[in-house]
Each structure stands twice: as structure tokens, then as C-alpha cells.
C-alpha positions in Angstrom: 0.0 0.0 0.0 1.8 3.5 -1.1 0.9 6.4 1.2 -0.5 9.9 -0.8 2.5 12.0 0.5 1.3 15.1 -2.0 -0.7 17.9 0.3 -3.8 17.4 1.8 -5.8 20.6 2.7 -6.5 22.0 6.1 -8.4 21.9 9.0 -10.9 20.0 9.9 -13.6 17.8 7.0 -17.4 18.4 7.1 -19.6 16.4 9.2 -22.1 14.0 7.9 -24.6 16.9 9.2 -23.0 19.9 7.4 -22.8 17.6 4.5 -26.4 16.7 3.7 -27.3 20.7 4.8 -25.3 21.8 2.5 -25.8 19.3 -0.5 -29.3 20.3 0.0 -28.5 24.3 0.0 -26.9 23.5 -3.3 -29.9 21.7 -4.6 -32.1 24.3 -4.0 -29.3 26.5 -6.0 -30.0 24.2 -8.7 -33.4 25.0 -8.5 -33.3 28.2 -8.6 -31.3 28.0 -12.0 -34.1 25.7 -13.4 -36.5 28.6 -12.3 -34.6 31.1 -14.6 -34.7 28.7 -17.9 -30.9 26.7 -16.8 -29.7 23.4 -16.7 -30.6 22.6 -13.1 -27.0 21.9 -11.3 -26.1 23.8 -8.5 -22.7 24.9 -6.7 -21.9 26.8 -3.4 -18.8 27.1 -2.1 -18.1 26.7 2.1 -15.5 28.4 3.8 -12.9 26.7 6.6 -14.9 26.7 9.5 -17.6 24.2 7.1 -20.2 27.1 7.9 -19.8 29.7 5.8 -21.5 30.3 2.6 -18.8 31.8 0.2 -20.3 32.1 -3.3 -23.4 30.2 -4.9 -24.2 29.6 -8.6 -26.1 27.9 -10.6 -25.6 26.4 -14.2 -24.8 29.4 -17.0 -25.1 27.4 -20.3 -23.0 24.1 -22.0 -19.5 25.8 -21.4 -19.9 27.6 -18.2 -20.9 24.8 -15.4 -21.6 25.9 -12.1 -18.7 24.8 -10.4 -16.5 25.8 -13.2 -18.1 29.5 -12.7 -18.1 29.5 -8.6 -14.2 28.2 -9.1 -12.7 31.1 -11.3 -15.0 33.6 -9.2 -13.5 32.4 -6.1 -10.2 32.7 -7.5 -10.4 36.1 -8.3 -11.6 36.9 -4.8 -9.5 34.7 -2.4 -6.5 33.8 -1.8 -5.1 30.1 -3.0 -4.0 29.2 0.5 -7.6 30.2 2.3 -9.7 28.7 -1.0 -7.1 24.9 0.2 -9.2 25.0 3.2 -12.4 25.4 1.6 -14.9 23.1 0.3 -17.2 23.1 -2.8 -20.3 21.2 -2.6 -22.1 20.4 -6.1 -25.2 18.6 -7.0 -23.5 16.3 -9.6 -20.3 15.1 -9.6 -17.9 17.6 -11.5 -17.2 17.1 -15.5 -13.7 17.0 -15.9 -13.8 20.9 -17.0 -15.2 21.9 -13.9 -12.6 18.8 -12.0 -9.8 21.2 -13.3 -11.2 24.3 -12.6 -11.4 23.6 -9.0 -8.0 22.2 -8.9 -6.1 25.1 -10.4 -8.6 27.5 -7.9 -7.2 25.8 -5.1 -9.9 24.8 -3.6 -9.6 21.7 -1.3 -12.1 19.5 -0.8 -15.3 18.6 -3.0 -18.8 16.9 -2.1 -21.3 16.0 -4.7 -24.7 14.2 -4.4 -25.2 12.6 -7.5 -22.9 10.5 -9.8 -22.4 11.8 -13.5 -22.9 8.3 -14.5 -26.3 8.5 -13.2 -26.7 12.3 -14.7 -25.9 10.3 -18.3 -28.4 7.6 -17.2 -31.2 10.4 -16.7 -30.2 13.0 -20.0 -29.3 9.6 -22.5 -27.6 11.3 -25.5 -29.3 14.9 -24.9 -27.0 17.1 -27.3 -27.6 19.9 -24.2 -25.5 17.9 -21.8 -23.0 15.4 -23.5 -21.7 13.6 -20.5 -17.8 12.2 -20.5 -17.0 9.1 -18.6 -14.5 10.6 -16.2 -14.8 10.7 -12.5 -13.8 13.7 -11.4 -11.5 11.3 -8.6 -9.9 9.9 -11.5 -8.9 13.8 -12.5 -7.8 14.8 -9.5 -5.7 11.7 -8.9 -3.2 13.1 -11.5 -2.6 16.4 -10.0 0.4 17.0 -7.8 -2.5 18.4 -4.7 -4.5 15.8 -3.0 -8.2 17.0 -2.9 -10.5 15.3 -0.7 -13.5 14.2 -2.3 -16.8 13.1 -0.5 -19.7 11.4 -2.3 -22.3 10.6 -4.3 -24.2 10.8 -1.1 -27.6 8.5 -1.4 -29.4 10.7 1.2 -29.7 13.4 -1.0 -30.0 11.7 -5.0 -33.0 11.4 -5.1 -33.8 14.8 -4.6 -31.1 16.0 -7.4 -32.6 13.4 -9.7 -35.8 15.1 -9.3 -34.7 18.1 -11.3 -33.1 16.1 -13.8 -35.9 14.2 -14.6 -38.5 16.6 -15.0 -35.9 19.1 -17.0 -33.8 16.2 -19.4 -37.5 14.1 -20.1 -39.0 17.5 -21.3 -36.2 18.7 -23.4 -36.4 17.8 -27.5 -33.1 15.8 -28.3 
């Protein structure tokens, strides 16, 4: 067994508590984007003390994901060695765009809810959302920074499904 000797972030990792809260907070982040005519994925970004509500935002269009967005915003207002100790909490597990975004911003810990393999398993082929088979672990496991990386988390999927259902079954292909 080899050891991960490349740098872990700091302080201390989210409860099981904070983590379904703020899963949820995201959702409802997500929902607000499907409200305003977006893809319904939704981001928000923590702070050290796994409290603190940073930055929230939901999906822009095809090229500018939610995390992908919330990760270059947060970069331009933090610096690298406070955005380490935070954590970004996402409804669905991070394309590999959005994977590398949040590496190069720094940030140092992710949770998602729901599984991009499921996401493909509830758009199919939609042209709107043509999902890669890359887990965003799989990413971040080639990066000199060790990110930890929480989920999917089955208390919350079917809630995130929700969205996706309704929005990816209504959609012309």
C-alpha cells in the first residue's frame, strides 16, 4: 500500500450533518437556476470553518458549469491558501472541466450528491449535456495536490434526480 504524500488541505472535513445541509443548499441552487430557464446543477462554495456560505451559482449554459463558474470567481476573490481549506459542494459530480477548474482554484475538498454516470443515465444522448466518462477522482488523482472528495451521497439523490428528470424528459433531443 503507497501512502498519498502530495498535500492534503486544512483543517478539519465536514460532518455528515453539514454535508447533507449543504448538499441540500446547493440543490435548492440548482433549483433556482431551473426557475430562470438553466440546466438545473447547482454549486456553493463553504468556507474553513464548514459554515460559511462563500459564493453560490447555478448552471450558465454548456461551457460555463456551475462549479466551473463559482471556481474562477473564487479565485479572483481569495486567496489560494484560504480557497485549500475550503470546500465546494455540487449537486452532480464535477465534469472534468469543472474537476480542473477547482483544482487550479485551489480549492480543497469537494462533495457532490449525485454521480455523472447516473446524470448520463437520466439525460441519455441529450445534445444539451453530453456527458464524459470521467470521475472527477480519476482527474484529480493526477494532480500534484490531494483533494479530498466526498460522495455521491444517497441521502440526497434522489432529490437531485428530481430536477433532472423533469428538465432532461421535457427537453427535444
Amino acid at each position: 500500500m503507497t501512502t498519498d504524500t502530495r498535500p492534503a488541505p486544512p483543517g478539519s472535513d465536514p460532518s455528515a450533518e453539514q454535508i447533507l445541509h449543504n448538499l441540500r443548499r446547493a440543490n435548492a441552487v440548482a433549483q433556482r437556476s431551473l426557475g430562470a430557464g438553466h440546466h438545473p446543477f447547482g454549486a456553493i462554495l463553504i468556507g474553513p470553518d464548514n459554515e460559511t456560505v462563500l459564493a453560490e451559482q447555478g448552471n450558465v449554459d454548456t461551457v460555463n458549469h456551475a462549479e466551473a463558474v463559482l471556481a474562477r470567481d473564487a479565485a479572483k476573490k481569495h486567496p489560494p491558501e484560504f480557497l485549500w481549506g475550503c470546500t465546494l459542494y455540487t449537486t452532480v459530480e464535477p465534469c472534468c472541466m469543472c474537476a480542473g477548474t477547482q483544482y487550479w482554484a485551489h480549492i480543497g475538498r469537494l462533495v457532490y450528491g449525485m454521480e455523472e454516470r447516473r446524470l448520463l443515465a437520466l439525460t441519455g444522448s441529450d445534445a444539451q449535456n453530453p456527458t464524459m466518462d470521467l470521475p472527477c477522482r480519476e482527474v484529480y488523482a493526477h494532480g500534484q495536490k490531494a483533494i479530498r472528495v466526498w460522495g455521491p451521497v444517497p441521502e440526497v439523490e434522489a432529490e437531485i434526480a428530481a430536477l433532472h428528470i423533469g428538465f432532461w424528459q421535457g427537453q427535444a433531443s
